[in-house]
ROMIGU-826036 format. One record per residue (C-alpha): residue number from 1; residue in one letter; x, y, z. Coordinates in steps of 0.05 Angstrom, whole numbers. Each point is the difference from the previous one (the first is absolute). Layout:
N
    i  aa    east   north      up
  NUM   A       X       Y       Z
...
END
This chain:
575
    i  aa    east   north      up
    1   X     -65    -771   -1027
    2   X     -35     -14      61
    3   X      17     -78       4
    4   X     -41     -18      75
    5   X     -54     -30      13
    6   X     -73       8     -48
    7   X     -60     -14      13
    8   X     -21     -47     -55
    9   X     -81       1      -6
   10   X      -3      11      73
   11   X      54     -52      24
   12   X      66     -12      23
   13   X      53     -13     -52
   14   X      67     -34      27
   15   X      68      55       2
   16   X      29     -58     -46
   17   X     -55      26     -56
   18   X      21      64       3
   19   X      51       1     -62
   20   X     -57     -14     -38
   21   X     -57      42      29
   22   X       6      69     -40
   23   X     -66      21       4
   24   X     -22      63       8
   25   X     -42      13      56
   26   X     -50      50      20
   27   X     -36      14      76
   28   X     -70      13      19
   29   X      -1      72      26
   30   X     -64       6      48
   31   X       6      50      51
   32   X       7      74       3
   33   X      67       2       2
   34   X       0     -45     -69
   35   X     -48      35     -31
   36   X      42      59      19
   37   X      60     -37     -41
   38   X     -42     -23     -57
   39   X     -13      79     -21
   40   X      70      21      20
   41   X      42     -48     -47
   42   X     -40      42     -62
   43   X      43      69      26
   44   X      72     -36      16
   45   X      52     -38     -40
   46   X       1     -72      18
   47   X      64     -30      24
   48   X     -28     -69      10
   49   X       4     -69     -34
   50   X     -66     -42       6
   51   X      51     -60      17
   52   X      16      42      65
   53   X     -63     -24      29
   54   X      23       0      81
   55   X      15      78     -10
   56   X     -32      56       7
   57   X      -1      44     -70
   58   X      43      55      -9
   59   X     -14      64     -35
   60   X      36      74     -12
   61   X     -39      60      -6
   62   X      31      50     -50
   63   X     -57      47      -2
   64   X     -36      54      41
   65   X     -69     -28     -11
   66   X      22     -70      23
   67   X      40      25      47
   68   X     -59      33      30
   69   X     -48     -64     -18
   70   X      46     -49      36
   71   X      17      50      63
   72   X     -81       4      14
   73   X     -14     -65     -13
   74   X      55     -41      39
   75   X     -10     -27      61
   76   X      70      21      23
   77   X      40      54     -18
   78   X      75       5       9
   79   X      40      59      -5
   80   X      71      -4      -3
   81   X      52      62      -6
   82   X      41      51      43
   83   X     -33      43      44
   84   X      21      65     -40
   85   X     -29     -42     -64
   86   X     -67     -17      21
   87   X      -8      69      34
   88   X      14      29     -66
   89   X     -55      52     -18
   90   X     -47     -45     -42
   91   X      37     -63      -6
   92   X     -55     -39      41
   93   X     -57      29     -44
   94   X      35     -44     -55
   95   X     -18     -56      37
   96   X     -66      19      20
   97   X     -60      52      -5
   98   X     -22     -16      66
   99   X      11      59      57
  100   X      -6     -53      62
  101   X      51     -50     -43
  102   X      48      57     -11
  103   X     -14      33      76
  104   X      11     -70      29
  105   X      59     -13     -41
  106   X      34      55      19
  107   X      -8       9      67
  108   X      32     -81       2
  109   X      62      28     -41
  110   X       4      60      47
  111   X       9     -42      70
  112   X      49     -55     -24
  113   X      74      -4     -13
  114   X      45     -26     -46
  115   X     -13     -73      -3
  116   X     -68       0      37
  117   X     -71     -18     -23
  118   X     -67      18      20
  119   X     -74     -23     -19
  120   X     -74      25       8
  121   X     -67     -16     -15
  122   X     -50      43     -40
  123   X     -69     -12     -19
  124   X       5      26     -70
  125   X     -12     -54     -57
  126   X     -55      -9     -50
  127   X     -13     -63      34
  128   X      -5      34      63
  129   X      46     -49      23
  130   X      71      27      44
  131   X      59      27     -36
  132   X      70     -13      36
  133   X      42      58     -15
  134   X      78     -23      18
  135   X      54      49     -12
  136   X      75     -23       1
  137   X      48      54       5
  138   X      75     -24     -31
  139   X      64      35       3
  140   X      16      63     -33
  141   X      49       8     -44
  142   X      56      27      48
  143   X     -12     -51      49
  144   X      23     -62     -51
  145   X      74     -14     -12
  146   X      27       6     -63
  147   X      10     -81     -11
  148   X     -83       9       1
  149   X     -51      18     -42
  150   X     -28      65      14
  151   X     -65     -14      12
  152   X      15     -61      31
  153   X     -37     -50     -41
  154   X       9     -61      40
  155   X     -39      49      54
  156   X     -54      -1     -42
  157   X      -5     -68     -14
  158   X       0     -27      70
  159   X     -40      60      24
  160   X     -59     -22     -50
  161   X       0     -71       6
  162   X      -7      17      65
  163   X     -53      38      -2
  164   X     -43     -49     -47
  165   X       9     -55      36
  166   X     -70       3      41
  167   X     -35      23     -56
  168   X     -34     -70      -7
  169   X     -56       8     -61
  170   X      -2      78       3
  171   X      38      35     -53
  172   X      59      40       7
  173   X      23      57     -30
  174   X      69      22      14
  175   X      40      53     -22
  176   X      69      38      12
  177   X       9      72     -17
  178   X      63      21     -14
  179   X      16      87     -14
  180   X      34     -17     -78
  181   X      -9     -62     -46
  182   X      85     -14       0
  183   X     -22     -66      47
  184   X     -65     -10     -18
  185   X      14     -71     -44
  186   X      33     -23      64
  187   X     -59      18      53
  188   X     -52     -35     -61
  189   X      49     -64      14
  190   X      14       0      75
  191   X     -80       1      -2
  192   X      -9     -59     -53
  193   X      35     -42      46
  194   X     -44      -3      54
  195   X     -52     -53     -24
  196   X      42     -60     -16
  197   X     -32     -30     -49
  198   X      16     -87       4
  199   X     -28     -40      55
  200   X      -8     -78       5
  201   X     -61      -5      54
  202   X     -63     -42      12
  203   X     -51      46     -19
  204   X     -72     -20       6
  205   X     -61       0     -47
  206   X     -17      71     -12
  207   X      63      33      25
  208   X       6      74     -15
  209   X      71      29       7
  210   X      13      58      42
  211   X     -20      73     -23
  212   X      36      25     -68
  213   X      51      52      15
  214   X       1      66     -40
  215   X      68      30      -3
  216   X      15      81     -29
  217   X      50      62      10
  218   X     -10      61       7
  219   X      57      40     -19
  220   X       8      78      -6
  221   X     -77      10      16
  222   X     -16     -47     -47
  223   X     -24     -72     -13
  224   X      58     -16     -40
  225   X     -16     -56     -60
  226   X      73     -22     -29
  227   X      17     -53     -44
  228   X      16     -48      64
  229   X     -65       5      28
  230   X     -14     -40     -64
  231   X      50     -44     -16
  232   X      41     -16      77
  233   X     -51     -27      49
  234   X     -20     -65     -29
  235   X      59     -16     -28
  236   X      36       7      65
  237   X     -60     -36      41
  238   X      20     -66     -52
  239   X      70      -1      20
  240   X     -28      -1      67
  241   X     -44     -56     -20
  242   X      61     -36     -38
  243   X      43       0      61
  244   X     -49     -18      57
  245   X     -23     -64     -43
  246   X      20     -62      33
  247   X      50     -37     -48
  248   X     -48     -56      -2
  249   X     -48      46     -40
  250   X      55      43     -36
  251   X      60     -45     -30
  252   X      32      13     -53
  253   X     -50     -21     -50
  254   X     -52      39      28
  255   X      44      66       4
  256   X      22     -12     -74
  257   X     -81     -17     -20
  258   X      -7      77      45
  259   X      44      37     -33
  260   X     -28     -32     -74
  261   X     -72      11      14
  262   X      19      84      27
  263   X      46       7     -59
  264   X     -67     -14     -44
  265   X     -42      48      35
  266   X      51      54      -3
  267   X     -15       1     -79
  268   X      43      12     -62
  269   X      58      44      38
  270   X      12     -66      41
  271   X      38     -54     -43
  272   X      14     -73      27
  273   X      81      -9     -36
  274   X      13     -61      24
  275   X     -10     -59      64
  276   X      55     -43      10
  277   X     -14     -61      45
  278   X      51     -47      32
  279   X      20     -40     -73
  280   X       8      48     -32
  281   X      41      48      59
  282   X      41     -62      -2
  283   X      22     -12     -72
  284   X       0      83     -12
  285   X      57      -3      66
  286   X     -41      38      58
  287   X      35     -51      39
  288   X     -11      41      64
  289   X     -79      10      -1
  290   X     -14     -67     -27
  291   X      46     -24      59
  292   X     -33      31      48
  293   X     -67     -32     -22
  294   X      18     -68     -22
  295   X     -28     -29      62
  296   X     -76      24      -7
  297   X      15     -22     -74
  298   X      -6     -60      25
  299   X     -78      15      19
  300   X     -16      27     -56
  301   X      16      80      27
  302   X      44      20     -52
  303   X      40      68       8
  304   X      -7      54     -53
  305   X      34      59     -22
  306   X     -57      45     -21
  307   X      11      61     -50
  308   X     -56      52     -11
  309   X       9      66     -40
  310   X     -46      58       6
  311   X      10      48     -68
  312   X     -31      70      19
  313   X     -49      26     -54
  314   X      56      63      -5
  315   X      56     -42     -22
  316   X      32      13     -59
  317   X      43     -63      -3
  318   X     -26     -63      29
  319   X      75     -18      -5
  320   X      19      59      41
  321   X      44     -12      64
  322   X     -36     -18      53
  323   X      -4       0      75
  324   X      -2     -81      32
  325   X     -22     -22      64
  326   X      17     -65      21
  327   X     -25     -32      56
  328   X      10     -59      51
  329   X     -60     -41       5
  330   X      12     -65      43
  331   X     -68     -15      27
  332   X      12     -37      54
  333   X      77      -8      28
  334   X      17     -58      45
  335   X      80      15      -2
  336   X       9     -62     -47
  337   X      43     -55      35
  338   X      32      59      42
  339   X     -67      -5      41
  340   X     -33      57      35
  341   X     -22     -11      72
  342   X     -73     -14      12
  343   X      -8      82      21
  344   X      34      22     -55
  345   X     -23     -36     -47
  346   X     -81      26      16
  347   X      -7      58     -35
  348   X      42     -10     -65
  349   X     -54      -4     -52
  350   X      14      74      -7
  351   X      65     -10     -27
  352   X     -27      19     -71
  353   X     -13      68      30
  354   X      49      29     -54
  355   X     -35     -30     -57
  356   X     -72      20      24
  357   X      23      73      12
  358   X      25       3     -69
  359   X     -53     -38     -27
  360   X     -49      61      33
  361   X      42      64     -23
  362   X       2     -34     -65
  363   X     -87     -11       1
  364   X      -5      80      30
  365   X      41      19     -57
  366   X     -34     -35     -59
  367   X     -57      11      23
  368   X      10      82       0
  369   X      32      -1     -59
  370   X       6      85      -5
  371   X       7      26     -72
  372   X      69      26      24
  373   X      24     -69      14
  374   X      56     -13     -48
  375   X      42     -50      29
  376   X      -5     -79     -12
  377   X      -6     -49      68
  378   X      22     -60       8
  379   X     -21     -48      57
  380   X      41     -66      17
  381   X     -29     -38      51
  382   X      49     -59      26
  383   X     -52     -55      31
  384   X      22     -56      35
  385   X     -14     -37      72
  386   X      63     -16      45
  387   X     -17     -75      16
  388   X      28     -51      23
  389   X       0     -74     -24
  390   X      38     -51     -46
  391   X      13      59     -57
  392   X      26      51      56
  393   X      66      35     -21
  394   X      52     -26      59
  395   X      54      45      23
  396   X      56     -12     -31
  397   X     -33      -8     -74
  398   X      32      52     -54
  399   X     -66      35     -46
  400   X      17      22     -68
  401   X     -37      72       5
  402   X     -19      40     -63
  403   X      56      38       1
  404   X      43     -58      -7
  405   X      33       8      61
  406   X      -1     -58      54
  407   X     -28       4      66
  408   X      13     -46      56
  409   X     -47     -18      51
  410   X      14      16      71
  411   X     -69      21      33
  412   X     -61     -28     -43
  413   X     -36      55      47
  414   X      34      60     -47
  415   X     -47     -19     -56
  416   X     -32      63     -16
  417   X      69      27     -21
  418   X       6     -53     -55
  419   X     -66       6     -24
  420   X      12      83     -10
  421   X      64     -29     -28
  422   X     -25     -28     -63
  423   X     -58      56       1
  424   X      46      53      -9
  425   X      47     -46     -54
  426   X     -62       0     -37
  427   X       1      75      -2
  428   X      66       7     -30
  429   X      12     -49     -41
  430   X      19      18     -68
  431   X     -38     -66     -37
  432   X     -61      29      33
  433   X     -38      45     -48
  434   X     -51       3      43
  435   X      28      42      55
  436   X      37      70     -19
  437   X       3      36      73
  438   X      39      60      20
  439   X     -29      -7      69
  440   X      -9     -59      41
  441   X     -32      -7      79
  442   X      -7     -67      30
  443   X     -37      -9      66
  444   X      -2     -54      57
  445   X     -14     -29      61
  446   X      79     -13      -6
  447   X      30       3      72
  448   X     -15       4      70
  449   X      54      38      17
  450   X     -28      66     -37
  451   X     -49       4      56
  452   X      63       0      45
  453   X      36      52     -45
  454   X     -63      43     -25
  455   X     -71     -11      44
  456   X     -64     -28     -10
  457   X     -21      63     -35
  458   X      61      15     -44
  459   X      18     -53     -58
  460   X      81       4     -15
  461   X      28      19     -72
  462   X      57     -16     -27
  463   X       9      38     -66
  464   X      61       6     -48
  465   X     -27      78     -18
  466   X       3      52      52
  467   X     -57      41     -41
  468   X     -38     -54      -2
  469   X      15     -17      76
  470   X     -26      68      24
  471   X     -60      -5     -52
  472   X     -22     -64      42
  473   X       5      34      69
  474   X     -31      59     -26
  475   X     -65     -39     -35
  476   X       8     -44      76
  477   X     -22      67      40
  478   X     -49      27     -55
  479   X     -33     -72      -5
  480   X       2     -26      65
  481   X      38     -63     -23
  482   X      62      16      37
  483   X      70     -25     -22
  484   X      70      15      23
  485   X      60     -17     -34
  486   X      56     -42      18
  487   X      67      -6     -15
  488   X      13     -11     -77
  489   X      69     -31      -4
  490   X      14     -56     -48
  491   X      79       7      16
  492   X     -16     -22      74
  493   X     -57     -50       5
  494   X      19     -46     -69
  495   X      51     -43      40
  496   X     -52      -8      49
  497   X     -30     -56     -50
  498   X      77     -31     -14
  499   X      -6     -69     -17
  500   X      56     -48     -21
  501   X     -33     -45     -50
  502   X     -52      51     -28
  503   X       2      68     -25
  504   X     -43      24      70
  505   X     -37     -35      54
  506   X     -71      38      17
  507   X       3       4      69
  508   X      58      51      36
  509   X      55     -17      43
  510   X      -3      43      50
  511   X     -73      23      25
  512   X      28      64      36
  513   X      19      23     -59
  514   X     -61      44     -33
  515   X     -46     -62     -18
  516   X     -47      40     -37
  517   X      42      42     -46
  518   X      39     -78      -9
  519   X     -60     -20     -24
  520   X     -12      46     -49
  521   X      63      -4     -26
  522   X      -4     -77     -20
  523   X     -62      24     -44
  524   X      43      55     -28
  525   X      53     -58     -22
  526   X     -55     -25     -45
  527   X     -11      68     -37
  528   X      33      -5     -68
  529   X      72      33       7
  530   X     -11      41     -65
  531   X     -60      19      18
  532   X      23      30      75
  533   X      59      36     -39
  534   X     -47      44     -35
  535   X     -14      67      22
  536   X     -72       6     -14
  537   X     -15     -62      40
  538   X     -24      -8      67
  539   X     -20     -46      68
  540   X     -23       2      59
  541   X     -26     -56      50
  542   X     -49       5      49
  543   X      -2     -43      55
  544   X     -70       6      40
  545   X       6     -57      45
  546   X     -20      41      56
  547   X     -48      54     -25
  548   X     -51     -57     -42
  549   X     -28     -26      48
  550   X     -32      32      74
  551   X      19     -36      59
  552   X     -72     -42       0
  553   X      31     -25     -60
  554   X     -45      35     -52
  555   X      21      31     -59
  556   X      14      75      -7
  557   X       2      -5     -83
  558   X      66      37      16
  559   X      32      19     -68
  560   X     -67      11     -42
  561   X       0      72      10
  562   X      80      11      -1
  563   X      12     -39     -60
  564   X     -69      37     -39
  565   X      31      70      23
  566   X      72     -26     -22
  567   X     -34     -15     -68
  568   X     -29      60     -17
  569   X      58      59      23
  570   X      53     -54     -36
  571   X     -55       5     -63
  572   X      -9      72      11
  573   X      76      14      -5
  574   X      14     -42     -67
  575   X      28     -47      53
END
């Protein structure tokens, strides 16, 4: 889903084409460096839709012999790792056979600290051309807190994007040795975040984006090839691509036509259940959602709930419970008649972060689709664009949600919380043959005050199962997708949302008074009761405001890897 601007048979096409322009592309590789990419590609998995065409490509190396390939051949070479790590007897002879590579590399990693980075120049390619040899030395384990992730992922990241940034046509090649595998799947997506992959900028005729980036791990002394090196990357670089879209190019039809056209690729294991569009959310009473879009209606940008299920080759029972993730997908969010300012209003066509996230882990995990995968997924994507016009919900109207409970309106700017609403009602209701989940996770761009409660790096969770709660921090550190719960407390925050003529309002009373976990807790009053009463039932809400986006406003494709990792050890256990 690249959705910028083409070239069209060597000219400018309009942004207002760009809905319709799906064409693959392809560039004209002519230099050295390009050549140089052209022979790569054939030793690397590709991460890289053609669509993307203002990005470079990105590819993993899972093997020694393309490890070694890609190291000789790149124009730059990035090492990332602790000191200890890439001092390790033979760990940078994994990377590469050549002595003046290895010499350089680790006499860099022998005068820097913790934090610091370093480059030279060697004369050593085929091409005889100049290598640049960068090493970045991160943290060690003792030197992180214990709200981090050991090896400091988000290090990595910014440390490698960093050090690509000058690459210009060359190549790069970087990779991050770690002493053990246990983080591995997180340094292999700190790395795949580093190219983003959507852009919207004149190019002219015979462009050729910047050098393709080769991304591996060494781990243990070895050039370590798991299942993510396969399946993660490109499905996290197209939630990326999702949520830095301008809303112009990605509304709510072009999200749903996305998700429809992924779903197909994804094969057999991938079914499409069911699209509901604004008629029919309104006769079938998912009074909230369709609220919340009736005002694009009007332009013909209809919201959707969107349900996918993936069915695992291993399971027995295509019935079987199953685990749901439901996410908040409002593509662009103007506050609804409870206007945002002019600043804040720049900036909220990321407000389906939730959804894309989901919509990623749910691609990584279909797409692996291990033998020992057992467990049914089911994806709900709640699609809708905040707008404003003569079908705006006011404050003060009552919604009918799914549930049957009634909401009144007293901030059209809480939207995301009734959209989640009727998502999770979905879930749980008992008509709905569709859905049989024992676990449920829905994620959003929900609140702004998380980032005043939990970070920019730390999403908040609020989670009505104290297993499940520490599962979610744990899989936070080990992934790199950090979360950190909040108070779970239905007992205190559900007079927050006291209203006199309806059963709740959706906005709080007082906004001292834990606004995130508040949140949450209206989309918990939309769970089916009988359904929270059971004992083998659980939820959790993640709230990643703060930690999908950076602050130059591009996406992290936070959740991809959390929710992927939360998949698999809930799978693993028989949920």
């Amino acid at each position: 889903l690249a959705f910028r601007r083409v070239l069209r048979e060597r000219s400018y096409m309009p942004a207002s084409s760009l809905a319709c322009a799906f064409r693959s592309s392809s560039h004209t590789y002519t230099s050295t460096a390009t050549r140089t990419r052209r022979t790569t590609r054939t030793m690397a998995q590709k991460h890289h839709d053609d669509r993307w065409s203002s990005s470079a490509t990105l590819l993993t190396i899972d093997s020694p012999s393309s490890m070694a390939n890609v190291a000789a051949r790149a124009g730059k070479l990035i090492i990332i790792g602790t000191k200890d790590a890439i001092l390790a007897p033979g760990a940078m002879e994994c990377v590469s056979s050549n002595a003046d590579v290895t010499s350089a590399a680790r006499g860099l990693a022998k005068s820097l600290e913790s934090g610091a980075s370093r480059s030279t120049t060697l004369n050593v390619t085929t091409d005889d051309e100049l290598k640049e040899v960068v090493v970045c030395i991160i943290p060690s384990t003792t030197e992180v807190s214990r709200h981090n992730s050991p090896i400091s992922s988000h290090t990595i990241a910014a440390s490698a994007k960093s050090a690509i940034g000058d690459r210009k046509k060359r190549s790069a090649c970087v990779v991050t040795i770690l002493p053990n595998d246990e983080f591995a799947a997180s340094a292999i997506s700190a790395m795949a975040r580093i190219v983003p992959p959507y852009a919207n900028k004149f190019r002219a005729s015979g462009y050729v984006a910047d050098g393709d980036v080769h991304i591996g791990v060494v781990a243990g002394g070895a050039v370590w090839n798991g299942p993510e090196t396969r399946s993660l990357p490109k499905a996290l670089r197209r939630c990326q691509t999702l949520v830095d879209s301008a809303p112009n190019e990605l509304d709510p039809n072009t999200f749903v036509d996305e998700v429809k056209r992924v779903a197909v690729e994804l094969g057999a294991s991938v079914k499409i259940v069911e699209i509901k569009r604004f008629t029919q959310l309104e006769s079938e009473g998912y009074g909230m959602l369709a609220g919340v879009g009736r005002a694009s209606t009007r332009d013909g940008r209809e919201p959707a709930l969107v349900h996918l299920r993936f069915t695992p080759k291993g399971c027995p029972d295509p019935n079987a419970p199953s685990i749901a993730f439901v996410g908040k997908g409002i593509t662009f969010d103007t506050g609804g008649l409870s206007l945002k300012s002019k600043d804040g209003m720049c900036g909220m066509k990321t407000d389906m972060g939730g959804a894309a996230g989901m919509f990623g882990a749910f691609e990584a995990i279909a797409t692996e689709n291990a033998d020992e995968f057992k467990t049914p997924l089911d994806l709900v994507l709640c699609i809708a664009e905040n707008a404003i016009g003569s079908g705006a919900i006011r404050p003060d109207d009552i919604l009918v949600a799914k549930s049957g409970k009634t909401v009144e309106i007293n901030n059209t700017d809480a939207e995301g919380r009734l959209v989640l609403g009727d998502g999770v009602a979905y879930c749980t209701d008992p008509e709905n043959k569709t859905m049989n989940p024992k676990v449920i996770v829905d994620m959003a761009t929900l609140t702004g005050a998380q980032m005043i409660a939990t970070g920019r790096k730390h999403a908040g969770l609020v989670c009505d199962n104290e297993d499940m709660e520490t599962l979610l921090v744990k899989l936070g550190k080990t992934t790199g997708d950090l979360v950190h719960p909040l108070p779970y407390a239905p007992e205190m925050f559900k007079s927050e949302f006291s209203s006199k003529v309806a059963d709740m309002k959706n906005s709080v009373a007082d906004r001292a008074n834990a606004q995130s976990s508040c949140a949450g807790q209206f989309i918990a009053n939309h769970l089916n009761e009988e359904w929270s009463k059971r004992e083998d039932t659980r939820w959790a809400h993640i709230d990643m405001a703060g930690p999908g986006n950076l602050k130059d406003g591009l996406s992290t494709g936070y959740g991809v890897t959390l929710l992927y990792a939360l998949y698999k050890t809930l799978d693993a256990r028989g949920l």
